[in-house]
N, C-alpha and C positions, 0 to 999 in steps of 0.2 A: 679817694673817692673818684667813679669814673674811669678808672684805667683795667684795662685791659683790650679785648679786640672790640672798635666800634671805627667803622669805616663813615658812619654817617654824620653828615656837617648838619650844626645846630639847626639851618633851615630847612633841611628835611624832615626833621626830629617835629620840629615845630607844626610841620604841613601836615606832617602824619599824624599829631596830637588832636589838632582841629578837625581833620574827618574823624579821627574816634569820638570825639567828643559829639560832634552831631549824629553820630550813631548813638552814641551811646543817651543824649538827649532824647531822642524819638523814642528809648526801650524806657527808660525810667519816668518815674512821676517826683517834680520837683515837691519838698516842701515850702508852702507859700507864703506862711509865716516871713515877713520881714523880719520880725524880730532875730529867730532861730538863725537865718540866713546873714544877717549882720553879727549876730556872736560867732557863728563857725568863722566868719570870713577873717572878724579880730582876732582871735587866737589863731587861725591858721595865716594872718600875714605876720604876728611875732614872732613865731617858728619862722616862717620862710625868711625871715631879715637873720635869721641865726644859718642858713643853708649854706654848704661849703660848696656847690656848685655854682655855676654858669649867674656872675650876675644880672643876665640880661635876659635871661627864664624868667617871665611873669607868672606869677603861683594866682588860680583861680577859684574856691572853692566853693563847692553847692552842695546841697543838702539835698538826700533824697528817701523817698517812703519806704525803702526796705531795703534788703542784701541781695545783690542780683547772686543769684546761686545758695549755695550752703557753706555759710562763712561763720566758721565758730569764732572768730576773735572779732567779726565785725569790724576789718581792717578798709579802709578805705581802698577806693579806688584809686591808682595811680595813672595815669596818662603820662604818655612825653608830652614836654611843652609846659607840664606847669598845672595841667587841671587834676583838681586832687574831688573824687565825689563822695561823700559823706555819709552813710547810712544813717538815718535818726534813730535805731538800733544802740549804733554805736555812744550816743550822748546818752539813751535809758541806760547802757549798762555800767558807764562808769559811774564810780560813786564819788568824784571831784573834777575839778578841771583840770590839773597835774596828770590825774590817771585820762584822763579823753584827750588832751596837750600832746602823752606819748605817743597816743597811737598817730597822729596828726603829722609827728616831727618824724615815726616810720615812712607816712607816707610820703612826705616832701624828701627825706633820706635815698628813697627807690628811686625819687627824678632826680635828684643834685647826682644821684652816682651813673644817671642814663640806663638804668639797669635793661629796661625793655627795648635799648636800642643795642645794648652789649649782647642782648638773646637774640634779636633777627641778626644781628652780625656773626652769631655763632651759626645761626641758622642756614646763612645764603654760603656759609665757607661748609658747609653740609657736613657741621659737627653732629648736630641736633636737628630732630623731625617734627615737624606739629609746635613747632615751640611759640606758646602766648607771649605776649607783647605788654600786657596787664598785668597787674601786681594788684589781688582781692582773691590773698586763699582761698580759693572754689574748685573746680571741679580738679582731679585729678589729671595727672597729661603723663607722654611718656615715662620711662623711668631713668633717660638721661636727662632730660627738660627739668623734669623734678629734683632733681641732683640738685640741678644749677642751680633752680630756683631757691633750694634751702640756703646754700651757700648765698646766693643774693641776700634773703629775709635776715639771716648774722649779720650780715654785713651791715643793714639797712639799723638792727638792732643796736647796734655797737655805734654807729652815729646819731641814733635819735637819741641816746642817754646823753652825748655831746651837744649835742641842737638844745636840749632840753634845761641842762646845766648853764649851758648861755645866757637862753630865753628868761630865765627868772623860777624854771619849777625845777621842781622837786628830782629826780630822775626816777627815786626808786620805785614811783607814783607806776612807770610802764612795767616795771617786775610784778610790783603789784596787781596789776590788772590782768598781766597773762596768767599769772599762776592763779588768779581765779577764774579766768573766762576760760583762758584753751584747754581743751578737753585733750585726758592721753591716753592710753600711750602713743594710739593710732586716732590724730583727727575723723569724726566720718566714717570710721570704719576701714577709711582707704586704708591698702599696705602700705607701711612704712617706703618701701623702696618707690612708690608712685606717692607719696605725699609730699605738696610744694613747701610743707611747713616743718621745719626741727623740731625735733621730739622734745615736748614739752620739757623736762627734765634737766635735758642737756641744752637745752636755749634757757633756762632759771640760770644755770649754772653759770654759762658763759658771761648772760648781762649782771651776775653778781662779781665777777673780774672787773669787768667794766667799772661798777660804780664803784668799786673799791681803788681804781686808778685815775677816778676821777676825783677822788680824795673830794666833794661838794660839799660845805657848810648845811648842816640840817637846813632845807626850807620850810618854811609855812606852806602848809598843804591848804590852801587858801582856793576854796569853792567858786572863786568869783560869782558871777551869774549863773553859773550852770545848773542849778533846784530851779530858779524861776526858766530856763529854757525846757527842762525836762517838763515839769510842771505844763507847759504848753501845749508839748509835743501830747501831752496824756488828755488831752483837752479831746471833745468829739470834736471829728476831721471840721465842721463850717467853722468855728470860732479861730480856724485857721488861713481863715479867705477872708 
């Protein structure tokens, strides 16, 4: 995890994660639900104590009213530095906390391995043009940017089945969830060759190697809290202030 070209020291990473994240607070509308915001934050700091990266990344998570863009998987947002932003999308569509846990242990997966500091480091060595910094399947970008990025999302794929195994769930809980949410053969419409996501088909297949070498004792697909936070979020918007 993390290896390959990234010229940048963690307090850059860090400095550069905090202006996104004030950016990207100004575009979004938080959910203000306490409740919601204290469940994402519990199961995303048991994931983040399972992260093979950087122990000294503090993982942040917040909840927010929708998908910035057109995001079939409803993959969170990932930040350097540690901030991971949450679409409340994301908690309606799973149907347990195992399957919302994987997408969780993806996103903390794209920060332990610095992925959006290994794409500006490809960027400034002028492998790659336009290349995003973010990891929240949306809009289409190049068609070398997009390469990269598929290869990033396997990657991210293949240790959140690990993150997850750790943590106490289930793994097969995130096969499960993409093969019903991600849409194929072409996310969006977009062409395959400009899509930042793996062709549904062949990302089942791969994260089914995965869990097969993960050899993991069947878990209890255990719902924790996640009905009474859905429940919530389905509530009209004041019963949430």
């Amino acid at each position: 995890m993390g290896r390959g070209v990234d010229f940048y020291s963690l307090a850059k990473e860090q400095s550069l994660g905090d202006r996104m994240a004030e950016d990207l607070n100004r575009q979004t509308i938080g959910v203000e639900s306490s409740a919601v915001q204290k469940y994402v934050a519990h199961v995303g700091q048991r994931i983040a104590a399972q992260s093979p990266g950087d122990p000294a990344v503090r993982y942040r998570f917040t909840v927010i009213t929708e998908d910035r863009g057109e995001n079939p998987t409803h993959e969170p947002i990932a930040l350097p530095g540690g901030y991971v932003y949450v679409s409340e999308n994301l908690i309606l569509a799973a149907q347990d906390e195992s399957e919302f846990a994987g997408m969780i242990a993806h996103a903390v997966a794209h920060i332990a391995a610095r992925h959006g500091m290994r794409m500006a480091a490809h960027a400034e060595l002028g492998n790659l043009a336009n290349v995003p910094v973010v990891f929240a399947n949306g809009d289409a970008v190049t068609a070398a940017a997009a390469a990269f990025q598929r290869g990033f999302e396997s990657e991210a794929d293949a240790e959140a089945l690990q993150i997850m195994a750790r943590a106490g769930y289930d793994p097969r809980a995130l096969i499960q969830y993409i093969a019903r949410i991600q849409p194929g053969p072409q996310p969006n419409g977009v062409p395959k060759v400009a899509s930042p996501l793996p062709a549904r088909e062949a990302r089942l297949r791969d994260l089914e190697k995965v869990v097969a070498d993960i050899h993991a004792a069947a878990l209890d697909r255990d719902p924790g809290d996640l009905k009474n936070i859905q429940d919530l979020l389905r509530r009209p918007a004041p019963s949430l202030r």
